[in-house]
N, C-alpha and C positions, 0 to 999 in steps of 0.2 A: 553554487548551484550543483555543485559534483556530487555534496554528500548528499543534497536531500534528493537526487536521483538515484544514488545506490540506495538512499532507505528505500523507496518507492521500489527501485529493481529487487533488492534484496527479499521483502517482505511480498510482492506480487511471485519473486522465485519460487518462496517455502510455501505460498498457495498453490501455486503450480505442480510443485513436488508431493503436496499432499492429495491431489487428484489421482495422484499414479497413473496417468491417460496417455505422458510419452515418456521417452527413453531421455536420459540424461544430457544425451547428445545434442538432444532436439532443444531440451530445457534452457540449454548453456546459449546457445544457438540465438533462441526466441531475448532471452535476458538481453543479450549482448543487442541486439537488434532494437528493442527496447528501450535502453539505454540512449542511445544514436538517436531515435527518434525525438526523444523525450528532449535530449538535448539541443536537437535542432530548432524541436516548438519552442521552447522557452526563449532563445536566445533573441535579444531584442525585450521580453516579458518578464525582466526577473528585474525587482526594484528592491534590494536590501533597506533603501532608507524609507522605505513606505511597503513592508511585505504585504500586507492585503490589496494593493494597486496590481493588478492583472489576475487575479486568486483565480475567478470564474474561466480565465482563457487556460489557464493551466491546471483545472479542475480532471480528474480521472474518474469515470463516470459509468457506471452498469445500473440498469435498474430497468423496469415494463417498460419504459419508455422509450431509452436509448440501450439496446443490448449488446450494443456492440460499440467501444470507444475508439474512435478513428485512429488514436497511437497503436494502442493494444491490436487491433486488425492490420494497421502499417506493418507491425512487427511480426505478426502472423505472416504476413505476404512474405515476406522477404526473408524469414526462416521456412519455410513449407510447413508450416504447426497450421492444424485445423483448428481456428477459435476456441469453438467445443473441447478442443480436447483442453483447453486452457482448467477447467473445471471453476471455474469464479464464482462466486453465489451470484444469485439473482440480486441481488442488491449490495453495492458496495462503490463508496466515494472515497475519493485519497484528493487531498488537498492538497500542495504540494507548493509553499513560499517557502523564503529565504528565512533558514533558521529554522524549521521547523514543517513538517508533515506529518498530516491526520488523517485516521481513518474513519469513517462508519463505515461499519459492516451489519446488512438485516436491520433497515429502518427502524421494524417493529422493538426492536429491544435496544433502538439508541446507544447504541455500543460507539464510543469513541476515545481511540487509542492516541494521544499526540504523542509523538516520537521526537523529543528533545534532540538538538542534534548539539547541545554544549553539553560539558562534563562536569560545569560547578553547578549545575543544578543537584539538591538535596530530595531523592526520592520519598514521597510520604510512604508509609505503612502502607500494606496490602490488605485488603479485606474480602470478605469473599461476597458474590452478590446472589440474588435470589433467584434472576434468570443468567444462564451462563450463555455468552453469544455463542454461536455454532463453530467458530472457528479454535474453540479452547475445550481443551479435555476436563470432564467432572474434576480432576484430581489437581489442575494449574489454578491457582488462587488467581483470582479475576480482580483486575483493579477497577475502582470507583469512577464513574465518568467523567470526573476531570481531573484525574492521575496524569501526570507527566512522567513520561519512560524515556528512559538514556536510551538511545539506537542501538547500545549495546546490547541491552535487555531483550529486546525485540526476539529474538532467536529462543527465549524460555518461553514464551508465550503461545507458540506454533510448535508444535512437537513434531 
């Protein structure tokens, strides 16, 4: 459960740091806080031998509907970080079972990132796509939507 809460911390961090909205301080602050919380839901909810048994309870969630994810605002309160200044897109899910955490990010373009957390996985080839989702620069070659990325990868992705 450790690692796929730091992918989830790690990659919710370099959103964050891409908003430019707080001070590093704050960032380190909010992560850590997020961490704790995350770990506290889960415990009791993480079934390694059945990873889709609890998916929806541990689901991380922004979209018109729900704008605010009760972890992600826990972690707010308890860093003094305004939401908003969080920068998040309007839309974005992270799935977050044993072995593995996915994103969408912007429904509209189906953008879904799994983030392999083993290392004998064999990356396919990269290709480039037609619409590039909002969190990736014109120049970062975009994977296919059902690429699987080592957690390591994760960090070229988010500039």
């Amino acid at each position: 459960m450790r690692k796929e809460i730091a992918a989830v911390v790690f990659f919710l961090k370099r959103l964050v740091k891409k908003a430019e909205k707080l001070e590093s301080h704050k960032v380190e602050l909010f992560v850590e806080r997020l961490a704790v919380a995350l770990q506290e839901k889960f415990k009791g909810h993480w079934y390694p031998e059945n990873p889709s048994k609890g998916q929806a309870y541990r689901c991380i969630r922004v979209n018109r509907f729900h704008r605010q994810d009760p972890e992600l605002l826990r972690a707010c309160w308890e860093s003094g970080v305004q939401y908003s200044d969080l920068g998040l897109p309007r839309e974005l899910t992270l799935w977050v079972d044993p072995g593995e955490v996915c994103c969408t990010e912007n429904k509209i373009l189906a953008s879904q990132w799994p983030l392999s957390l083993t290392t004998t996985q064999v990356l396919p080839p990269m290709r480039r796509a037609h619409a590039l989702p909002p969190l990736l620069s014109p120049t970062t070659a975009v994977l296919t939507r059902y690429c699987k990325l080592h957690f390591i990868f994760l960090s070229y992705l988010i500039p």
